[in-house]
VEXDREN-2710 file (C-alpha; in Angstrom, 1 decimal):
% VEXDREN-2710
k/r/px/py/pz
1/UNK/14.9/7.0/20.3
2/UNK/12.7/7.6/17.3
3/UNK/9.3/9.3/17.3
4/UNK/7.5/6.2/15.3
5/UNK/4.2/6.0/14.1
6/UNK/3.5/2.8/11.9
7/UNK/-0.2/1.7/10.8
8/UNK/-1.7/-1.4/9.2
9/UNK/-4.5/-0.8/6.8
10/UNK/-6.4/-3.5/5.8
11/UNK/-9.5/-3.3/3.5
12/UNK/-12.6/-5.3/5.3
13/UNK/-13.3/-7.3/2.2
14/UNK/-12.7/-10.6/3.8
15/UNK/-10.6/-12.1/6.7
16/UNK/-7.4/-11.9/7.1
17/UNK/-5.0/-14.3/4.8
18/UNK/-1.3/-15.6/5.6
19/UNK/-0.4/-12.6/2.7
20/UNK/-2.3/-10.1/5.2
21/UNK/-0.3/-11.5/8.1
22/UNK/3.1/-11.1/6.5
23/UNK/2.2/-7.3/5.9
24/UNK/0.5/-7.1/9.7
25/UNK/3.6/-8.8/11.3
26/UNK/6.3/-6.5/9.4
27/UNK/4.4/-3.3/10.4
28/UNK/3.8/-4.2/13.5
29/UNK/7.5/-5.6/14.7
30/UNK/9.2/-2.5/12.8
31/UNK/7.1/-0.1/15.3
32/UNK/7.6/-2.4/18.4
33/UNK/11.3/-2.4/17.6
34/UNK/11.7/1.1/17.1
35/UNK/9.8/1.7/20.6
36/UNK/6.9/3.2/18.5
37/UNK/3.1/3.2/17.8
38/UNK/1.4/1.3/15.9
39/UNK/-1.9/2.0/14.4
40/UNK/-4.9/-0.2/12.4
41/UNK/-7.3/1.5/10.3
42/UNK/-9.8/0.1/8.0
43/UNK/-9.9/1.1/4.5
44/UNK/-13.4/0.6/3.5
45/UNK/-13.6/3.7/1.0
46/UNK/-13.9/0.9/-1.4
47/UNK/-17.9/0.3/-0.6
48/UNK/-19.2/-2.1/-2.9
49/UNK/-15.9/-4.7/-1.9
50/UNK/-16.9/-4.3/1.8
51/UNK/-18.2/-7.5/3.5
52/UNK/-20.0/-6.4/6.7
53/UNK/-18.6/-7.5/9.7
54/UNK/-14.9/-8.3/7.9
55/UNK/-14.1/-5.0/10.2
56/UNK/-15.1/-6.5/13.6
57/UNK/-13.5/-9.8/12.1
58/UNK/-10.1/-8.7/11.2
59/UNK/-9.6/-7.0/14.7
60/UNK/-10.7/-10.6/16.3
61/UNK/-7.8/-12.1/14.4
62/UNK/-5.4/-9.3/15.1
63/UNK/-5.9/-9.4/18.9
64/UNK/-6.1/-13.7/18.6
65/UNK/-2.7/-13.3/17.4
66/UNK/-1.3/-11.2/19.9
67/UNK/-1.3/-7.7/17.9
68/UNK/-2.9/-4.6/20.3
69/UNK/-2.8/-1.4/18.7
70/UNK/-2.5/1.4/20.4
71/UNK/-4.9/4.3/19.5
72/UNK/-8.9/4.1/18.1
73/UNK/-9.4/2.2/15.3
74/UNK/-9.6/4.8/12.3
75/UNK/-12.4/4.0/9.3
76/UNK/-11.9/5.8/5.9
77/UNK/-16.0/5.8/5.4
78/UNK/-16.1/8.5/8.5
79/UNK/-13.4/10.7/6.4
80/UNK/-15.3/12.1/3.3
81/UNK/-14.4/15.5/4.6
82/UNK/-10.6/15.4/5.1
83/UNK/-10.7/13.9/1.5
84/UNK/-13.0/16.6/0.0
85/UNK/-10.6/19.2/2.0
86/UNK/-7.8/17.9/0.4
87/UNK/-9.4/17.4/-3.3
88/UNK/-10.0/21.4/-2.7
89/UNK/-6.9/22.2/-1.6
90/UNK/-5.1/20.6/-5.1
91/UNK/-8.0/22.2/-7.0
92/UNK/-7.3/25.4/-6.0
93/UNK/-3.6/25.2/-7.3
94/UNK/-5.0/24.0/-10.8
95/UNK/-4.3/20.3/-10.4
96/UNK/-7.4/18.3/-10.6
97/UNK/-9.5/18.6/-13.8
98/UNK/-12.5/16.8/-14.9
99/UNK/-12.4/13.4/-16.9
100/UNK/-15.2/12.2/-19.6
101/UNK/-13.4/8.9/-20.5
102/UNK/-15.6/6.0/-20.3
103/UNK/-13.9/2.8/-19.0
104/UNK/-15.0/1.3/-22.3
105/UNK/-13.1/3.9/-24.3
106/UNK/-9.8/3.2/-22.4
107/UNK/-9.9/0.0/-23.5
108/UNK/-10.9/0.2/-26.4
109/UNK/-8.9/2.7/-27.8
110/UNK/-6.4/4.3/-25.8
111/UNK/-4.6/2.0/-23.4
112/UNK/-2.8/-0.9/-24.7
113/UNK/-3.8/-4.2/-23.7
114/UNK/-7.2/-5.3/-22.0
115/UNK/-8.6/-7.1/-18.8
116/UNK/-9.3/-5.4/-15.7
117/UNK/-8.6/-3.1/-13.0
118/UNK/-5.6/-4.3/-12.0
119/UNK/-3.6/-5.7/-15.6
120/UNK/-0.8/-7.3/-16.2
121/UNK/1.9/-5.2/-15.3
122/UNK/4.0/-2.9/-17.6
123/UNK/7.6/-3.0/-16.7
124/UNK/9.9/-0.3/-15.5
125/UNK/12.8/0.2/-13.4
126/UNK/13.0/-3.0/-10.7
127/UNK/13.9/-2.5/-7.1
128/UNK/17.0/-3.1/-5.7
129/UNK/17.1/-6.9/-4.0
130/UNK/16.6/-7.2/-0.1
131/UNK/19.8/-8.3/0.4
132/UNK/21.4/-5.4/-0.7
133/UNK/23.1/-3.9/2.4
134/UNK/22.8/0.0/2.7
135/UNK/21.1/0.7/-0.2
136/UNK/18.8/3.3/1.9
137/UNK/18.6/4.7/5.4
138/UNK/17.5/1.8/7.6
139/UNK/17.3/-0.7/5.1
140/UNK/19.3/-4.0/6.2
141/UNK/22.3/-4.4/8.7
142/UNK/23.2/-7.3/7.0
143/UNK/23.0/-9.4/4.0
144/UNK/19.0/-10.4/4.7
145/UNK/17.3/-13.6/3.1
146/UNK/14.2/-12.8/1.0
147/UNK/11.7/-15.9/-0.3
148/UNK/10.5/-14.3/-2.8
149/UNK/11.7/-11.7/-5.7
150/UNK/9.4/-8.2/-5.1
151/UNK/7.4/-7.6/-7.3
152/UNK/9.3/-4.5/-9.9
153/UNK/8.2/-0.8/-9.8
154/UNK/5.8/-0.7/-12.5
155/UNK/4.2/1.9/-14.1
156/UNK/0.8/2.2/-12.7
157/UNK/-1.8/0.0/-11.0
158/UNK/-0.6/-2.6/-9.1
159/UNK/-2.3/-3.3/-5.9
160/UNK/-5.4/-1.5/-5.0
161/UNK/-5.6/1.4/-7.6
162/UNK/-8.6/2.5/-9.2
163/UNK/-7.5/3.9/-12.5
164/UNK/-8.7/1.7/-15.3
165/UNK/-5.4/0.4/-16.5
166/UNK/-1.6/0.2/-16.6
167/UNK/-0.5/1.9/-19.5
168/UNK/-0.4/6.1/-19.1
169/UNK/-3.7/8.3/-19.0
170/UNK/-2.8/10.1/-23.0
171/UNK/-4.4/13.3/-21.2
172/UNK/-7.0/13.0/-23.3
173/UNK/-9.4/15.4/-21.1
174/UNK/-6.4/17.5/-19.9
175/UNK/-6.8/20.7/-21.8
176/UNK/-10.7/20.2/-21.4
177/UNK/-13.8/18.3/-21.7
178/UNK/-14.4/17.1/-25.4
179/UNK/-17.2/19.0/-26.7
180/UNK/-20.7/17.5/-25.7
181/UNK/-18.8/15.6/-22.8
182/UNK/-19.6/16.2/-19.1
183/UNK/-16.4/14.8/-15.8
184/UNK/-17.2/11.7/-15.1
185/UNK/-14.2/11.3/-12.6
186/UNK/-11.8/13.7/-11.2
187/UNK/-8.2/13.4/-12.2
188/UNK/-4.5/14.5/-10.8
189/UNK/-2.6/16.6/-13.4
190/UNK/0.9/14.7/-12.5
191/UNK/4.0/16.9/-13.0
192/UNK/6.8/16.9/-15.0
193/UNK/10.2/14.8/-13.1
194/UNK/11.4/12.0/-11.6
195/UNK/10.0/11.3/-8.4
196/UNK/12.8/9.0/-6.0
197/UNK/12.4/7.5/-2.7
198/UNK/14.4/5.2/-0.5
199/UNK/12.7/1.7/0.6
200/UNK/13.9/0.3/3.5
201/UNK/13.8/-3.6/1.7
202/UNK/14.4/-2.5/-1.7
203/UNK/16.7/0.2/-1.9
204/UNK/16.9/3.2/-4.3
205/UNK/13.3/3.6/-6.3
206/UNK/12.3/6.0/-8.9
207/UNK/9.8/6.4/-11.7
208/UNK/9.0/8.9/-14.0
209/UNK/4.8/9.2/-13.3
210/UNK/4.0/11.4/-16.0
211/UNK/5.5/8.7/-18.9
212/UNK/4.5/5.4/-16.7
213/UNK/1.9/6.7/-15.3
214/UNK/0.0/9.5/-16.2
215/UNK/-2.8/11.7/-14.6
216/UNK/-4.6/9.8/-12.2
217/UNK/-7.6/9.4/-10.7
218/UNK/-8.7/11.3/-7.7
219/UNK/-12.0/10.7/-7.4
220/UNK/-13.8/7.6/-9.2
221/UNK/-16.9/8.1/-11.8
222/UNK/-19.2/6.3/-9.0
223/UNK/-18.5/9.0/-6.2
224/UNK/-16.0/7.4/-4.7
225/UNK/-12.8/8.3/-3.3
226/UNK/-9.3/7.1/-5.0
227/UNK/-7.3/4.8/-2.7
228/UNK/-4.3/7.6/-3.6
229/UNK/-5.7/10.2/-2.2
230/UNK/-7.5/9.0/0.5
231/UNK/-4.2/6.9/2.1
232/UNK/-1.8/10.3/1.0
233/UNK/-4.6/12.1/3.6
234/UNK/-4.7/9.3/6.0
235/UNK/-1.2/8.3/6.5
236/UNK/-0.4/12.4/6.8
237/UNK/-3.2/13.5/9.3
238/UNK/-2.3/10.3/11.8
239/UNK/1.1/11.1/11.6
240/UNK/2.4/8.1/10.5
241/UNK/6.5/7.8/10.1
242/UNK/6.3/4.3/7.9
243/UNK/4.5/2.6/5.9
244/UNK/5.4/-1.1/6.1
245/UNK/3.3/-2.5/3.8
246/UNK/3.5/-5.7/0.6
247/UNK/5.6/-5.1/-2.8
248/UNK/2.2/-5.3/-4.7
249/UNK/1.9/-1.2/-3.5
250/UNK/5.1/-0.5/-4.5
251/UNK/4.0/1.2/-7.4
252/UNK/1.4/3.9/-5.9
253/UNK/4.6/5.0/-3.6
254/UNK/5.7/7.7/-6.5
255/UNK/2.1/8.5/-6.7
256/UNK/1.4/9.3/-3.0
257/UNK/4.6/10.5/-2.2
258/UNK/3.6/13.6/-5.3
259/UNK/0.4/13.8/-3.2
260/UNK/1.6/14.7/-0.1
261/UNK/4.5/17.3/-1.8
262/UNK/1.7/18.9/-3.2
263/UNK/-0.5/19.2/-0.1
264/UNK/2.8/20.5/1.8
265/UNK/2.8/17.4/3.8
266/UNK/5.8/15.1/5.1
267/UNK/5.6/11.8/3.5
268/UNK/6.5/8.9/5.3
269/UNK/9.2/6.2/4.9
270/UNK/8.5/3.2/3.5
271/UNK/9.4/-0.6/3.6
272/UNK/7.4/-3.0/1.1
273/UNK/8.0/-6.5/2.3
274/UNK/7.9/-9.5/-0.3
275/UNK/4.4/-11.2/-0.6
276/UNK/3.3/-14.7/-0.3
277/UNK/2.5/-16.5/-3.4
278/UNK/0.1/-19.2/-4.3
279/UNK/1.0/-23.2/-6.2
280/UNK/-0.2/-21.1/-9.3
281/UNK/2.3/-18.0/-9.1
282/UNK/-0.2/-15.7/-7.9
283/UNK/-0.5/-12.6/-4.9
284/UNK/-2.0/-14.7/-2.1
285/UNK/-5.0/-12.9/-1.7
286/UNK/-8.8/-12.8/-1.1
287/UNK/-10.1/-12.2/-4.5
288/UNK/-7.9/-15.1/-5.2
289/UNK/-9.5/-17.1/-2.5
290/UNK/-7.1/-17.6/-0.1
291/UNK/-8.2/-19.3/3.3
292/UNK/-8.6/-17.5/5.9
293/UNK/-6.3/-17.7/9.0
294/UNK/-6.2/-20.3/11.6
295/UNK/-6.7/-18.3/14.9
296/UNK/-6.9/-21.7/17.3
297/UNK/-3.0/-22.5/16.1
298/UNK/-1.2/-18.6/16.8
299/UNK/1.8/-19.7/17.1
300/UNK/1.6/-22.0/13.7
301/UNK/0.2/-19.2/11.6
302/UNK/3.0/-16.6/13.1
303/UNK/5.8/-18.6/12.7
304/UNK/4.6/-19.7/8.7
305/UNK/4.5/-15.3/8.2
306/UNK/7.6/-15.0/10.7
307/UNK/9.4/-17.6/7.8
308/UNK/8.0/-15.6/4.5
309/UNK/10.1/-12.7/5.9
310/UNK/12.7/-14.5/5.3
311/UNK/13.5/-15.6/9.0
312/UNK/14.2/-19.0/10.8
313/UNK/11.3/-20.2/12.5
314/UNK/11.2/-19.5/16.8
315/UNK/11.3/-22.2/19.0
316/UNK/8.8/-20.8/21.2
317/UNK/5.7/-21.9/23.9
318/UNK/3.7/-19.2/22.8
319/UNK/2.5/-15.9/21.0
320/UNK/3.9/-13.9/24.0
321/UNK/7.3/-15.7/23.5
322/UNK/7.1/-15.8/20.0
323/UNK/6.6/-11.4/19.7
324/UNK/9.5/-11.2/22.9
325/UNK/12.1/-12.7/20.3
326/UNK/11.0/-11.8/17.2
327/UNK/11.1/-8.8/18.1
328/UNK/14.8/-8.5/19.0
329/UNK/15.1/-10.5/15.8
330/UNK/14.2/-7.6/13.8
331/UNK/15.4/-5.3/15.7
332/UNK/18.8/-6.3/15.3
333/UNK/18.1/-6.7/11.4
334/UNK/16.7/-3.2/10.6
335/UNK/17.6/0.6/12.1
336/UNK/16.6/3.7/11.5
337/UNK/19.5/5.5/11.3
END
């Protein structure tokens, strides 16, 4: 038996989606499989996309569907001091520095392309396919359908980052401040290397972060905690094994997994599942609008995520029956060897 810890970490924007419930169903059947716990925490570091009461909601939809976890719920908003500690702690070995770059600026001027947050993304080096058998340590027993292509390792922000944009920080404020500047934000000085993991869907990863990515933020010009650091902190301190989580965070993986090096921490495994799409091509997803889930039909809404993993459908009387043999189902499809 395995010591497993596995966590789901949704951000209380909204209600849960079908996309949120292929991501909650993976993580939680890869710990119940593995004999393990499974943990929720709500990543609300993000404060002005937090929707009061999403919190209480998503945990209503959770337990309507059948998924307990099994310690106290976890909020990031109570953790400003494990984050701080941690900011400290890669201070003091010379690897944050302070950033005067206006988001205007970046644009403008020294990242390619233009749009928001999250751009379109720059390519790199794409993941090996689902199906490929062995590619990494408890990755598939056997050749695995997959509905969707993941999404490719790109170079920066995909998902929930909060650096400006996908091309590479130049280091513009590396070597210091421009004169007559004062830090805005707080970034990472990223080392030199390759950083490589094995993804227990995808196979062999790697990216260079320096070229694809460059230094990155840490902590945001508003006060504000990065999503890197604060998960690298999070995941490490609960003492979570693996992170089963969507394709559209493929690309912070090289990012936290330099995090948690440099802390002196373990970093966990990792599985990114593929994600549901829209009629339009598009990550289901609430800024996109998707509709919330159907709690009064359980055993519809599991079996339509259960499917989007690339499984048959379970002929089933209900959510009891439905976790019982799914389950086994993945069970018998994944190992941790």
């Amino acid at each position: 038996m395995h010591s497993y810890t596995g966590r789901f970490a949704p951000s209380p924007s909204g209600p849960l989606h079908a996309g949120s419930l292929v991501a909650a169903m993976a993580s939680y059947l890869d710990a119940r499989a593995h004999q393990g716990r499974w943990l929720l925490r709500i990543e609300d570091i993000d404060t002005p996309r937090v929707v009061p009461g999403a919190d209480r909601l998503i945990m209503g939809q959770l337990q309507a569907l059948g998924m307990q976890w099994d310690e106290a719920v976890v909020w990031q908003s109570h953790r400003h001091a494990a984050y701080q500690a941690a900011f400290d702690a890669l201070a003091t070995q010379g690897l944050v520095y302070g950033c005067a770059c206006t988001r205007k600026e970046l644009f403008a001027g020294i990242y390619r392309g233009g749009g928001g947050e999250e751009m379109e993304p720059m390519a790199s080096m794409a993941p090996t396919r689902g199906a490929a058998t062995g590619a990494a340590t408890g990755t598939a027993t056997k050749d695995m359908p997959v509905n969707h292509v993941a999404a490719p390792l790109v170079g920066a922000n995909a998902g929930v980052d909060t650096d400006a944009a996908l091309a590479p920080y130049p280091g513009t404020c590396r070597n210091g401040l421009p004169p007559g500047r004062t830090a805005r934000a707080w970034r990472f000085r990223v080392s030199t290397g390759i950083e490589r993991f094995d993804d227990r869907w995808l196979g062999a990863q790697q990216q260079d972060v320096e070229r694809e990515v460059g230094d990155f933020i840490l902590k945001r010009a508003d006060g504000l905690w990065a999503y890197q650091l604060a998960v690298v902190v999070d995941d490490t301190e609960q003492g979570v094994s693996d992170i089963v989580r969507g394709t559209d965070l493929l690309s912070s993986t090289p990012r936290q997994q330099m995090l948690a090096r440099h802390l002196g921490r373990a970093f966990p495994r990792v599985m990114h599942v593929p994600l549901v799409i829209d009629t339009q091509g598009r990550k289901l997803s609430k800024q996109n609008h998707a509709p919330a889930l159907d709690c009064t039909r359980p055993l519809a809404m599991l079996n339509a995520a259960w499917q989007q993993l690339g499984f048959e459908a379970v002929a089933v009387p209900d959510k009891q029956a439905f976790w019982a043999a799914a389950q086994g189902r993945w069970a018998a499809r994944f190992s941790i060897a």
